[in-house]
VEXTIRO-833122 format. One record per residue (C-alpha): residue in one letter; y negated, x, z negated. Coordinates in steps of 0.05 Angstrom, whole numbers, plus 32768, in hexadecimal, padded with zeros to 4 digits. Example, Ala and Ser with C-alpha at 12.3 -4.5 7.8 and 13.67 -1.06 7.14 Angstrom:
A805A80F67F64 S801581117F71 
//
This chain:
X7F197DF57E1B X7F407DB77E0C X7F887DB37E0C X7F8E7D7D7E3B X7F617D9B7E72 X7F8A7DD37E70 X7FCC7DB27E81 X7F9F7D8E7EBD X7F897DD17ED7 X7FCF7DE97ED9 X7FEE7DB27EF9 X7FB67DB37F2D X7FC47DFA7F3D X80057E207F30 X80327DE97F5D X80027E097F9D X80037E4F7F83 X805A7E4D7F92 X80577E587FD2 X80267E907FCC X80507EB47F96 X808E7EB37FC2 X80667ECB7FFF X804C7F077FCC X80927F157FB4 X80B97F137FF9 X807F7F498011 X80917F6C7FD4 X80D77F707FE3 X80CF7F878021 X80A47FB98011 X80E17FD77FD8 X810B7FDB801A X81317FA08004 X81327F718047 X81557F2E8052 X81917F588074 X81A17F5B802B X81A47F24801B X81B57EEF805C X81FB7EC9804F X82357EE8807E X822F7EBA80B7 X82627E8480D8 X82747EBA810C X82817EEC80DA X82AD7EBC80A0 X82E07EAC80E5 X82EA7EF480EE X82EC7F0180A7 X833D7EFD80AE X833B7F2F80E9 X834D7F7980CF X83127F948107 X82DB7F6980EB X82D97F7E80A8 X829C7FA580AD X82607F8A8088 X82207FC4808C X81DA7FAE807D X81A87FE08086 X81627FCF8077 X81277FF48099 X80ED7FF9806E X80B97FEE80A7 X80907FC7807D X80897FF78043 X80778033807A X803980038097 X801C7FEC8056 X801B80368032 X8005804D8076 X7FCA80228071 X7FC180358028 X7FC5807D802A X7FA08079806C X7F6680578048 X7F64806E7FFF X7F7C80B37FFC X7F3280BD7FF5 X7F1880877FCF X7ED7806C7FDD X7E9980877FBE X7E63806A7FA9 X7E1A80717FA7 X7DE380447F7D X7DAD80687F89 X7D9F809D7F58 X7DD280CC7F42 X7DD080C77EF6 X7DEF80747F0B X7E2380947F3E X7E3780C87F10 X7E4880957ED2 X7E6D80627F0A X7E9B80997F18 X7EAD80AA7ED6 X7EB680607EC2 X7EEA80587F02 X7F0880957EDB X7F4B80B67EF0 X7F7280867F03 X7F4080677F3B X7F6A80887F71 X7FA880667F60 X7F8780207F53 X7F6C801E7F95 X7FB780357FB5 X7FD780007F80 X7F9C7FCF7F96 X7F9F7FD67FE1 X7FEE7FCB7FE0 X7FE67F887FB4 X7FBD7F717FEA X7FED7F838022 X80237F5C8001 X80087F297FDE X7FC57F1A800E X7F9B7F2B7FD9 X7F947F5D7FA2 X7F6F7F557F62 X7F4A7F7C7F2D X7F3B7F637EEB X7F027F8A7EBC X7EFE7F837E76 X7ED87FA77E2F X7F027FC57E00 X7EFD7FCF7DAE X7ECF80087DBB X7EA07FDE7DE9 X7EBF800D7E2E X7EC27FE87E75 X7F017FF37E86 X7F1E7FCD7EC2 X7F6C7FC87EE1 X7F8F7FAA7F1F X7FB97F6E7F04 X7FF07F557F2F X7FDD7F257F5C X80187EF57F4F X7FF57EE67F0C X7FB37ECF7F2C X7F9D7E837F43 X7F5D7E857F54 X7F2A7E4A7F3D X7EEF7E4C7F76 X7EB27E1F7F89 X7EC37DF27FC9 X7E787E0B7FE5 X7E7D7E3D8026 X7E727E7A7FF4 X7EB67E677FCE X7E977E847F87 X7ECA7E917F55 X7EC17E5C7F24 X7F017E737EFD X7F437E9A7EF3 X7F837E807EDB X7FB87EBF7ECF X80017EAA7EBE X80377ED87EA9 X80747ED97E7E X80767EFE7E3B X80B27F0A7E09 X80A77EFB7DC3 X80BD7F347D98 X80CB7F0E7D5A X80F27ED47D80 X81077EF37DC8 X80F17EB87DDE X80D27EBC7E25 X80897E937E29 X80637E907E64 X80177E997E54 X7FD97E777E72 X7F8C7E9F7E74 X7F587E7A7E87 X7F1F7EA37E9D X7ED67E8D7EA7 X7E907EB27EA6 X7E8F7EA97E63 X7EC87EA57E3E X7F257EB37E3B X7F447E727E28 X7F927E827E10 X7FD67E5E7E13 X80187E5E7E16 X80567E397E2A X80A97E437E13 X80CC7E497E59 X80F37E167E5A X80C67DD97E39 X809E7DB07E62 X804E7DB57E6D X80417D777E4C X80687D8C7DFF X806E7DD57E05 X80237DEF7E10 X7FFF7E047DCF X7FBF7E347DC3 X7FCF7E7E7DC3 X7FA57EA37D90 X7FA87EDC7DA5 X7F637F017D9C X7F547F257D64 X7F137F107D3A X7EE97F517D27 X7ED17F3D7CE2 X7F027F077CCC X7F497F2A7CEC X7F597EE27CFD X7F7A7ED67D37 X7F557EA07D73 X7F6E7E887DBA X7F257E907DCE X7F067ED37DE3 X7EB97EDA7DF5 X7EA27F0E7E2A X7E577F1E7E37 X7E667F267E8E X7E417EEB7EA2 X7E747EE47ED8 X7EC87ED57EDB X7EDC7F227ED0 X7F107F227F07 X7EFF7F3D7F4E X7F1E7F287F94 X7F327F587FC6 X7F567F387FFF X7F7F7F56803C X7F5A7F4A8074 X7F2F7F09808C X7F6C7EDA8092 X7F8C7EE5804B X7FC77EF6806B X7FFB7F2B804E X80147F5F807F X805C7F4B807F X804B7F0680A1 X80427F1D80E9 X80827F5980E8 X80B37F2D80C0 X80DA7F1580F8 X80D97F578120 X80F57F7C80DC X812E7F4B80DA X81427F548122 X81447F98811A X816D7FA180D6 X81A07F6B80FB X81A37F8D813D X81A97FD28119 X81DA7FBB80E6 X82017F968116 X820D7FD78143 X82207FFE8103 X825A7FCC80F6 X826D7FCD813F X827780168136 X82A2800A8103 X82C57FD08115 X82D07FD1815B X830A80058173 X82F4802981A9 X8340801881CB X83537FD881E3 X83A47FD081E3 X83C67FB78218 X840B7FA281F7 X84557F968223 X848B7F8681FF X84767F8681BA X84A07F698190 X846F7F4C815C X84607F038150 X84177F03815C X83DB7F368166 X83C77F2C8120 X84047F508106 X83FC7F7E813D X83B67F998124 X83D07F9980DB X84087FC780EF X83E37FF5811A X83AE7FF980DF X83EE7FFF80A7 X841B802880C4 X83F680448101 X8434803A8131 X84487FF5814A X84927FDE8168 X849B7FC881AC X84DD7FAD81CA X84F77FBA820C X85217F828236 X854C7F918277 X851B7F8F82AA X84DB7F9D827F X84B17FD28271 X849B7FD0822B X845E7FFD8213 X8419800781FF X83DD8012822C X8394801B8214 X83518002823E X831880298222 X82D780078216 X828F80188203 X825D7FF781D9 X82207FE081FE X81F3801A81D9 X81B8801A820E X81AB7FCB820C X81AB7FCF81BA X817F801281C1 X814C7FEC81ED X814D7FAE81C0 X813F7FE78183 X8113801181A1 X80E67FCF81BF X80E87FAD8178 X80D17FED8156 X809B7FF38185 X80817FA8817F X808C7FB18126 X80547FE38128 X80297FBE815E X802B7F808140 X80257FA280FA X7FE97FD4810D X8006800C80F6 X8013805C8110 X8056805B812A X806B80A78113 X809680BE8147 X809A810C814F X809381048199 X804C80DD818D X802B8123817F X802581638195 X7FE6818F81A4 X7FBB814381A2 X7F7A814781AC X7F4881248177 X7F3B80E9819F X7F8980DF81B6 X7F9580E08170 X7F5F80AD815D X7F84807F8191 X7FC0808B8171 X7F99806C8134 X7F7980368155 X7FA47FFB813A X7FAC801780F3 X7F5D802080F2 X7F4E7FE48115 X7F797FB680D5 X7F587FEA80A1 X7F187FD880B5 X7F287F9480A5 X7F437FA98061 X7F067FCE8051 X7ECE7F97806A X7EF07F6E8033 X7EFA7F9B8003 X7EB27FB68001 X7E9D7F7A7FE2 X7EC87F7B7FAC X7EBB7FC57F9D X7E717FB87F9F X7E737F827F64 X7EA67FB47F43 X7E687FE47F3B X7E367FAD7F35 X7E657F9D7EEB X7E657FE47EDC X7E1C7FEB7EDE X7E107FAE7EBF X7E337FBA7E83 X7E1A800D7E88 X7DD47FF17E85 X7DC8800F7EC8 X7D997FF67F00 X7DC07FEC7F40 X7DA87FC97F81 X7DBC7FEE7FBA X7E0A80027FB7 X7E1480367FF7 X7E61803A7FFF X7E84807C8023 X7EC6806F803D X7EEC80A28059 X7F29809F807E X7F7180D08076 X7F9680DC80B9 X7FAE811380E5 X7F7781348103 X7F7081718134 X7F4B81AC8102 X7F3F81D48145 X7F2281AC8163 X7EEE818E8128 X7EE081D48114 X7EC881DF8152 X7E9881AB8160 X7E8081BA810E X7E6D81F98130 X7E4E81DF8171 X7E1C81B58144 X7DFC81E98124 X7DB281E08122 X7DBD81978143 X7DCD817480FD X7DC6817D80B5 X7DED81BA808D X7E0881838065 X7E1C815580A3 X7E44818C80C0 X7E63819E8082 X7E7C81568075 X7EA1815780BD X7EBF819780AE X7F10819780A1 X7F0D81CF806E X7ED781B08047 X7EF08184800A X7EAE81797FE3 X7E7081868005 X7E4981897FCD X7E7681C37FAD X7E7281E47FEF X7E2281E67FF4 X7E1A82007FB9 X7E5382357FC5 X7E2382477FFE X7DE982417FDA X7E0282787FA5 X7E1E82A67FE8 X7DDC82A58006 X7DB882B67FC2 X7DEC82F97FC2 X7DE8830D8006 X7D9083087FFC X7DA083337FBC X7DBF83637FDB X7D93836A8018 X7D5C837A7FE6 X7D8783A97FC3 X7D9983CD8002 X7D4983C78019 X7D3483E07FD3 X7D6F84217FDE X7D4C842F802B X7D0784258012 X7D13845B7FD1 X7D2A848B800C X7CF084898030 X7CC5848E8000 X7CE284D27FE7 X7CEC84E88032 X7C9684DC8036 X7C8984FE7FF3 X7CAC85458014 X7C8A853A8050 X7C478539803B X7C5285757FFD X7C6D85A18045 X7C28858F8064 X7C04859A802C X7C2285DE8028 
//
């Protein structure tokens, strides 16, 4: 790839891909707990009582709403990965060992991209020993290249990051291009301009030579980086409970510094004998005793009105905004008073909105899995057409009450059907062969037992007929 169509293809695409990076990192920080309450200016009502000894209070507490939904939806989705099946087993068995150990956590660190950033992204790749091996890169680092047809191919990837130079400390920013055929390499000094400061990166390593290219040459037949987006709008899950969380961190926080502002006594002065009510709150708050001066005629003292903070309007505001936060962000509010002795299908309501927004996470993200595997077999040498994905879902289920209808369906359904419903079943191929090898005992020691009964009788006939031939 030229130089100059390089520097065109970045100043095409990085100005658009701002906004989408700040959208990605404000999820982000909400998810780390780390809301705008921390970060707002004080505001004009708060700088004029800045002055005042009982407005001093400054508490911002941060609710990490946002962080419970998305790992809700996560855990609620991957705890048990997907599996996959492409037909014959030998194919499904080398798939899973390719995903290795670590698919678990790439589809956890995969799902939460795409909950903060709107989309998450997986990037595959062959190693020096000629292994697929395949990561999630961070989805900040991706601008996608696609075809302007309805199907929106993926013509191309551009990833952007920062690296430090360990022989200068200089900080570059570096520029892959990505195609279905080849890695096109650059780099940039932060702080010079597109036009002077971009140069070829050789980075890749020649086999024979040792020489160093910018170029690198993969056999994929297709841009090695795989989409998996949130849901059908592209739209992060902080967008529709953003403005509910901040009400609720001010509202909260703003009680808390009530508390500790607000005296719970209002004084009622006569007499005093201080210039204004600013040096009266200083000295009641220094020296805990104030001076009061008493005239012919007067009676000088100090009366107190006691007065309440409106806690049931703020509880109603809290209570209704917490209740809307987990509507409008589909998720399973956890209050203790939610559950009890639930049956299976109240509890599957109580799961309605969280399923109803994973469903729309896995539709998309079944496509993305299914060219995951497609790569895999590809570069395996294996012969997939059919990929038959199993998702399962992780919630809190009534055992009683499943056990018992696993029972009831005895002889209605397959051994194996039941099994897979059963709560106290993890693998259901490790449990049918557990009962394959219990059934084989039990039948060897029927015979055994037979064989013992039939020895008996046998002897018992032999004395019996000597007697009667006697």
């Amino acid at each position: 790839m030229e130089l100059e169509i390089m520097k065109k293809l970045i100043r095409k695409y990085e100005p658009g891909h701002t906004k989408f990076s700040f959208n990605a990192m404000q999820a982000e920080r909400y998810y780390r707990n780390e809301t705008d309450i921390l970060i707002n200016k004080i505001s004009d009502e708060r700088k004029e009582d800045a002055d005042n000894p009982l407005r001093n209070a400054d508490n911002r507490i941060p609710r990490n709403f946002h962080g419970l939904i998305v790992n809700q939806k996560a855990a609620y989705m991957f705890t048990a990965p997907p599996l996959f099946d492409i037909g014959n087993e030998h194919g499904s068995e080398v798939v899973t060992e390719v995903l290795g150990d670590e698919y678990r956590k790439n589809c956890m660190e995969l799902c939460v991209n795409a909950s903060n950033a709107s989309v998450g992204w997986i990037h595959y790749w062959e190693d020096e020993d000629e292994t697929f091996q395949w990561a999630v890169v961070d989805s900040k680092q991706i601008i996608p290249i696609e075809s302007h047809d309805l199907k929106k191919k993926l013509l191309g990837v551009l990833r952007v990051y920062d690296e430090i130079d360990e022989e200068t400390g200089d900080t570059y920013t570096i520029y892959e291009y990505w195609d279905k055929e080849s890695c096109w390499t650059f780099r940039r000094k932060c702080g010079d301009t597109l036009e002077d400061g971009l140069f070829y990166y050789n980075t890749f390593m020649v086999p024979d030579t040792g020489d160093f290219v910018a170029e690198y040459r993969h056999e994929f037949g297709e841009v090695p980086f795989i989409p998996f987006p949130n849901n059908n709008t592209n739209t992060n899950d902080l967008k529709n409970i953003k403005p509910l969380i901040d009400v609720y961190d001010k509202v909260y926080s703003g009680f808390i510094n009530d508390l500790d502002d607000i005296q719970e006594l209002i004084f009622v002065l006569s007499g005093y004998g201080g210039t204004d009510l600013d040096t009266f709150l200083s000295d009641l708050k220094k020296y805990k005793t104030i001076k009061v001066d008493g005239d012919d005629g007067s009676n000088p003292g100090v009366s107190t009105l006691n007065i309440e903070i409106p806690i049931e309007a703020r509880n109603s505001v809290l209570e209704a905004t917490r209740k809307a936060i987990f509507e409008q962000g589909q998720g399973f509010d956890p209050q203790p008073e939610n559950f009890g002795n639930q049956s299976g299908e109240a509890l599957k309501f109580m799961y309605s909105l969280l399923e109803m927004k994973a469903g729309l996470t896995e539709t998309e993200f079944q496509l993305g899995f299914a060219r995951l595997v497609r790569a895999i077999c590809r570069h395996e040498g294996i012969d997939c057409k059919k990929i038959i994905q199993t998702w399962s879902r992780t919630c809190v289920k009534n055992d009683t009450e499943q056990a018992q209808i696993c029972k009831d369906s005895v002889g209605i359904v397959s051994k194996k059907t039941i099994l897979k419903a059963h709560p106290l079943v993890e693998s259901v191929e490790d449990e049918l062969r557990q009962l394959e090898i219990e059934e084989k005992e039990a039948m060897e020691k029927a015979e055994m037992y037979a064989g013992a009964f039939s020895s008996e009788k046998e002897v018992s006939d032999d004395i019996t007929n000597k007697e009667d031939e006697k």
